[in-house]
N, C-alpha and C positions, 0 to 999 in steps of 0.2 A: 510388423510395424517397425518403422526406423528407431533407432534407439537415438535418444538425444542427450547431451551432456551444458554442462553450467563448467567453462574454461576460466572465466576471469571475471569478478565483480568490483565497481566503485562506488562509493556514497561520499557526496560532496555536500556536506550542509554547514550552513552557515546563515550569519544576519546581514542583511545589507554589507556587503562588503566592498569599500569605497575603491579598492585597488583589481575590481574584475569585472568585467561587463556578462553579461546572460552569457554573451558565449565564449566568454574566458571560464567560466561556471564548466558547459558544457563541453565546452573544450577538455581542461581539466580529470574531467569525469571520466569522460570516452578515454584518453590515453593511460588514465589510470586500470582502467576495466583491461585496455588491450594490454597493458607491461603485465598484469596480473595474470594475463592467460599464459603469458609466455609464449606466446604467438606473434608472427607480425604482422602487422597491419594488410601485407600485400594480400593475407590470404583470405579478408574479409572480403565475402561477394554480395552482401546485401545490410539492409539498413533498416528497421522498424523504431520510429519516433515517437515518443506518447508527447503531444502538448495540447495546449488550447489558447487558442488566440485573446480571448477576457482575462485568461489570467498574465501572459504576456504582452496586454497591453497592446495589440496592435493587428492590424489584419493582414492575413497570408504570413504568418510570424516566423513557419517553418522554411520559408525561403528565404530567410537570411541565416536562420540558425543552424539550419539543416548540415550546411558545411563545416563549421564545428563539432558537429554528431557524425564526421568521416564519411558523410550518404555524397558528397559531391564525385559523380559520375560513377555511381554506384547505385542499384537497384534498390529502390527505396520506400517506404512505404508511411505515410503519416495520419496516424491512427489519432483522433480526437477522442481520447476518453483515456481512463488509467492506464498506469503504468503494465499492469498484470492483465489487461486486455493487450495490449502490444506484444507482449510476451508470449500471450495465446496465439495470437495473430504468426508470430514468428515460428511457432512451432508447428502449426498448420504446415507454411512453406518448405522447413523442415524435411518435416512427416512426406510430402508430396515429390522431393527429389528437386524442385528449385533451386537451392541454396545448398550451401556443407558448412557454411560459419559466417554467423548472422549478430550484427551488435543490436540490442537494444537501450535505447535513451529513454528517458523521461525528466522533465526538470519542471519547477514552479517557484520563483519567485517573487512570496508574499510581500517582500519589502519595496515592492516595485506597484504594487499596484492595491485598491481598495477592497481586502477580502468579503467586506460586507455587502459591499453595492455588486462584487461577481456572485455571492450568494444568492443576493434578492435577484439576481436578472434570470437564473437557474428556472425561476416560475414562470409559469404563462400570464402574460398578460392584463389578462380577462378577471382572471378569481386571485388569483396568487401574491401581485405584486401588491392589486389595494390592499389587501389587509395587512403589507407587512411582515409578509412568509420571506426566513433564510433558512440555510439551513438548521441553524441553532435551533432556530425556534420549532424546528419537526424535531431534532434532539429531543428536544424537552419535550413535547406531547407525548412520542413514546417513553421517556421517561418519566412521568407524570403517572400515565397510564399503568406501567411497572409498578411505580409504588402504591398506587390505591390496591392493586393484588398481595403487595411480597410486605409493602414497607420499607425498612432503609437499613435492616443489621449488618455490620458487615462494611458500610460505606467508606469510612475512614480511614479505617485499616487499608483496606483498598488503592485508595489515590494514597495514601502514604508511602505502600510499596511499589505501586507504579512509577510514584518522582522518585524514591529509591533508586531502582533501576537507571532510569533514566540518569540521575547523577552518575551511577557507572560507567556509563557507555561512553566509550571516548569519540563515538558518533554522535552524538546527539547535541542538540540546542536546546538550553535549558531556561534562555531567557529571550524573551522577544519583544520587539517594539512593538507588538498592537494589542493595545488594552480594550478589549472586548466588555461588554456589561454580560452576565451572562444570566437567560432568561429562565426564570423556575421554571421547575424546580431545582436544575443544575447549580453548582456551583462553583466560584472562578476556578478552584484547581481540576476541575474537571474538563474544563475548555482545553483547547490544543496549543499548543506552544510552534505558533505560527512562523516558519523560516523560509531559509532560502536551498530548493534541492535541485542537486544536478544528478541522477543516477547512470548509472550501464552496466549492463549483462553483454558477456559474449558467449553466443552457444554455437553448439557444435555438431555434427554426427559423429563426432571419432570422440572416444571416449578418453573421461575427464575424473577429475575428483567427486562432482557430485553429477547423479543424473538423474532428468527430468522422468517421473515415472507415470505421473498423471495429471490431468487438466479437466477442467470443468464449467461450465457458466451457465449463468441465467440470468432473468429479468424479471421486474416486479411490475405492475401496469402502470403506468403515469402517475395516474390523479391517486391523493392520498386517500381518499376516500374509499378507494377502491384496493386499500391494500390491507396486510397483516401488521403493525408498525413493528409490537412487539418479536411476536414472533418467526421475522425476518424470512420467509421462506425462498426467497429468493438462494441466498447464504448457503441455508440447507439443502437444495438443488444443486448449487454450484458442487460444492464440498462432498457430497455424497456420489456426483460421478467424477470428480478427478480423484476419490478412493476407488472407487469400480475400476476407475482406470488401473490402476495401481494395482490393482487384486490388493487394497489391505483394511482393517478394518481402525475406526479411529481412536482402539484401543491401541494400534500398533505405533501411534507417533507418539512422539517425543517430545516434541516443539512444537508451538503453535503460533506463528506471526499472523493477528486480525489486524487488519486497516479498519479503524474504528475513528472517526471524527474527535466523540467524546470519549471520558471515561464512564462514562453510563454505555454508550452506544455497547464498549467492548466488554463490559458485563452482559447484554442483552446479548450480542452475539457469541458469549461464553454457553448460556446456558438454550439458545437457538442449537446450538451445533449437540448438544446433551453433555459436553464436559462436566455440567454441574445439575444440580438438580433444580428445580423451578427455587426462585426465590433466595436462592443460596450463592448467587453467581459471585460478589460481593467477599464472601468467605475464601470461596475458591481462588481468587485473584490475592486475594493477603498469601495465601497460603505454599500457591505456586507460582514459582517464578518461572517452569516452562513455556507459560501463554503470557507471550509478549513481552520477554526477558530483554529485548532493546527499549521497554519504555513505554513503547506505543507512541501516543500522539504527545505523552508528555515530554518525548526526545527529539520534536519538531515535525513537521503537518505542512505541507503545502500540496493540493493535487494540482496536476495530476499524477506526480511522483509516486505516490504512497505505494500503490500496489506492487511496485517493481522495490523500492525501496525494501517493502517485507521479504519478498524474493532472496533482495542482497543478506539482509541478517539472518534467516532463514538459513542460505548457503555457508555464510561464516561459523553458524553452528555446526551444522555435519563437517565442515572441514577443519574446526577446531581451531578457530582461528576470531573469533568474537571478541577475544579478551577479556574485560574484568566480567562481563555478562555472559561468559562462556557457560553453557550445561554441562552437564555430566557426560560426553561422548554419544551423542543422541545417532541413530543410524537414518531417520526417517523425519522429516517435517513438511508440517501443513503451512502455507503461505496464502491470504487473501486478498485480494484489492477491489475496492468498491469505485463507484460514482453515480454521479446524479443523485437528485433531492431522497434522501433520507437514505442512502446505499441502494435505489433501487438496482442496477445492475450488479453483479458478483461473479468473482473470476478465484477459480481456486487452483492452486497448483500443488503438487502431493511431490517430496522433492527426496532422493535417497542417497546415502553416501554408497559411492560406487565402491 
C-alpha cells in the first residue's frame, strides 16, 4: 500500500467578515495550506472539494468557487458531504497511483445563510419536515434518551472545560451571530458556536511530517427509527477499521478530534467509541483535555467543514504546533467527521507522527 503523508494544513475561521467574499475565505485557506507545505503550487495535480450547495446558498456553488480552491484546470473532484469524506475520497486516488499531491478544501459559511431552515430541509419531506425535525432536535432525543439511563453527573464540569479550551485556541470562534433556542434537554452552551470555515489539507506520497496511517467509514440507515441514536454504531465502524488500518489499538492514541454538533453529541460519542465508561462520559471530558483539546464545536461549527477541520487540529498536534491547546507530544491521533441527520455517516482517519 502507498504510504501517504499530511504536507501543509489551513483553518480559516471566522464571523461574517465584511472585507472577504466565500472565496476570498477559500482562497485564503488553500494558499495558506500550500505556503505551509512548503511546496509549490505547480506540483499540485489534483483537487478534492467538500461543499454543499444549501449551505452556500446557491446551485452548482462549486463552479464558481472551485477556482479559489486551485482545482481551475486541474483534475478535480466535488464531494457533497464532510470535510473527512473528501479526504477519504482523496486518499483512495492516492492509494491507486492517480495523483502524488492532492489539496483538499472544505468551507461553510454560517453567516451567509439560515442554519435552521438547511437543517430542517436535511428531512424528507413526508414525516420529517411536518413535525419540525432539525437537527437539534435529534440532538436532544438522543440526549434525552442518555439521561433517562446515566442522568446528568458530570455535565458542567464538562461544557466548562470545553469553553475552556475553546478560549485557548487561537483558532477558534468563540462568539456567533446566531442565537439558537435550544431544545431539551440541551442547553445553550451546549449548542455549537456557529462561524464562518474555510479549510485545506495538502497531501502527498512522498513523505512528510505526519502520516496518514488509516481510514475508515460507515453509514447508519436513514430513517431515525431505524437507528441506534445513543449508541452511534455507525462512529464505532468507522473508528474501528481506520484502527485496523493502522494496526493500532485505541489505547495507543493520544488525541482524539470528534466532529460532534453538540456538547452532548461528543459525550455520546466519547463513550460510543469506549473512552469512558457508560454514563461517565461527562467526567471524562472535565477531566481530559486529549479529546477535543481545540474545543470542539464550542470553537466554531459550520459543515461541511468540520470533518477536515478535525483532521487540521489533529495534525497541528503530532506536529507540535497547536499552541496554547498543544498536548503533551502525542505520536498517534484519532480524527472524525460526520454528516447528515444525527451523524448518520462517519469517516475516521487514524493520523501518526512520522
Amino acid at each position: 500500500m502507498t504510504d501517504l503523508f499530511i504536507e501543509g494544513v489551513a483553518l480559516d475561521a471566522s464571523w461574517r467578515d465584511r472585507d472577504r467574499s466565500l472565496t476570498d475565505l477559500i482562497f485564503d485557506a488553500v494558499r495558506a495550506a500550500i505556503d505551509d507545505s512548503g511546496q509549490p503550487l505547480e506540483g499540485i495535480d489534483s483537487v478534492v472539494l467538500a461543499a454543499h450547495d444549501l449551505v452556500d446558498g446557491r446551485s452548482l456553488s462549486s463552479m464558481v468557487t472551485a477556482p479559489a480552491a486551485a482545482a481551475y484546470l486541474r483534475d478535480e473532484i466535488r464531494y457533497g458531504d464532510d470535510g473527512a469524506g473528501a479526504f477519504a475520497a482523496a486518499m483512495t486516488r492516492l492509494e491507486a497511483g492517480h495523483n502524488r499531491r492532492t489539496i483538499v478544501a472544505g468551507w461553510g459559511r454560517a453567516s451567509e445563510h439560515d442554519v435552521d431552515a438547511v437543517s430542517h430541509g436535511l428531512f424528507d419531506p413526508f414525516f420529517g419536515r411536518p413535525v419540525g425535525l432539525d437537527e437539534l432536535a435529534v440532538s436532544a432525543l438522543r440526549a434525552q434518551a442518555w439521561i433517562q439511563r446515566h442522568g446528568t453527573a458530570g455535565r458542567d464540569a464538562a461544557w466548562r472545560r470545553r469553553r475552556e479550551r475553546a478560549a485557548r485556541n487561537p483558532r477558534a470562534v468563540t462568539q456567533s451571530g446566531v442565537q439558537q433556542s435550544a431544545p431539551y434537554p440541551l442547553r445553550p452552551e451546549e449548542l455549537p458556536v456557529w462561524a464562518d470555515f474555510a479549510v485545506a489539507v495538502v497531501m502527498s506520497t512522498e513523505p512528510a511530517g505526519v502520516k496518514v496511517a488509516g481510514m475508515g467509514q460507515s453509514s447508519d440507515p436513514y430513517h431515525l427509527g431505524d437507528r441506534d441514536l445513543v449508541g452511534m454504531p455507525a462512529l464505532v465502524d468507522a473508528a474501528g477499521k481506520a484502527l485496523a488500518d493502522a494496526g493500532a489499538a485505541l489505547s495507543d492514541v493520544e488525541v482524539v478530534e470528534l466532529d460532534a454538533l453538540t456538547g452532548f453529541d461528543e459525550a455520546l460519542a466519547v463513550e460510543a467509541l469506549g473512552l469512558a465508561e457508560p454514563g461517565s462520559a461527562f467526567g471524562y471530558l472535565a477531566e481530559h483535555d486529549s479529546v477535543n483539546p481545540s474545543g470542539g464545536c464550542a470553537a466554531g461549527y459550520c459543515a461541511p467543514a468540520m470533518g477536515l477541520a478535525r483532521i487540521v487540529e489533529a495534525t497541528l498536534q503530532l506536529r507540535g504546533t497547536a499552541g496554547p491547546v498543544q498536548q503533551d507530544a502525542p505520536r498517534r491521533a484519532l480524527a472524525t467527521g460526520s454528516s447528515t441527520i444525527g451523524s448518520q455517516t462517519q469517516t475516521a482517519i487514524v493520523l501518526e507522527a512520522a
